[in-house]
C-alpha positions, 0 to 999 in steps of 0.5 A: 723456389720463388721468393714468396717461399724463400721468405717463408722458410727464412723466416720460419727458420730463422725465428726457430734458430733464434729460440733454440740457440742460447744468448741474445742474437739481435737483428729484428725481423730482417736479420732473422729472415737473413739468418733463415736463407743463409741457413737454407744454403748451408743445411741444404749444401751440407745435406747435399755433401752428405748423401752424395759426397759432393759439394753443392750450392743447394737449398731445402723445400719448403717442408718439415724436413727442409725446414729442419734442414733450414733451423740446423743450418742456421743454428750452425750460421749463428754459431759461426757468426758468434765465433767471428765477432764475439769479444774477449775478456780482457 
């Protein structure tokens, strides 16, 4: 996929993920580009683990169903992050 795409479907994914996923996740348009490719990584590898029980580096096309895999995966992403980085009540 060339870069042209990757920067669609980052962004497309991203921007998506960031509607659906509840709370304020900041970044701007980069960080939403970001969060869309590294969403493209995690849903594409964890499709890939699915269908053929292997674990691969493995990314989407640019379609519905691989933008749906991008959102999940970045859905995903966001979730792991905040886990990471979210601050306790004390």
């Amino acid at each position: 996929m060339n870069i042209l795409a990757w920067i669609v479907l980052g962004l497309l994914a991203g921007a998506i993920a960031k509607a659906i996923y509840p709370g304020h996740q900041g970044g701007g348009i980069l960080g939403t580009i970001l969060l869309g490719i590294i969403g493209a990584f995690v849903g594409g590898s964890l499709a890939m683990l699915f269908t053929t029980g292997q674990l691969a580096l493995a990314t989407p096309t640019l379609s519905i169903p691989g933008v749906a895999l991008a959102v999940v995966g970045a859905i995903l992403a966001v979730f792991i992050w905040h886990l990471f980085t979210r601050r306790s009540a004390v």
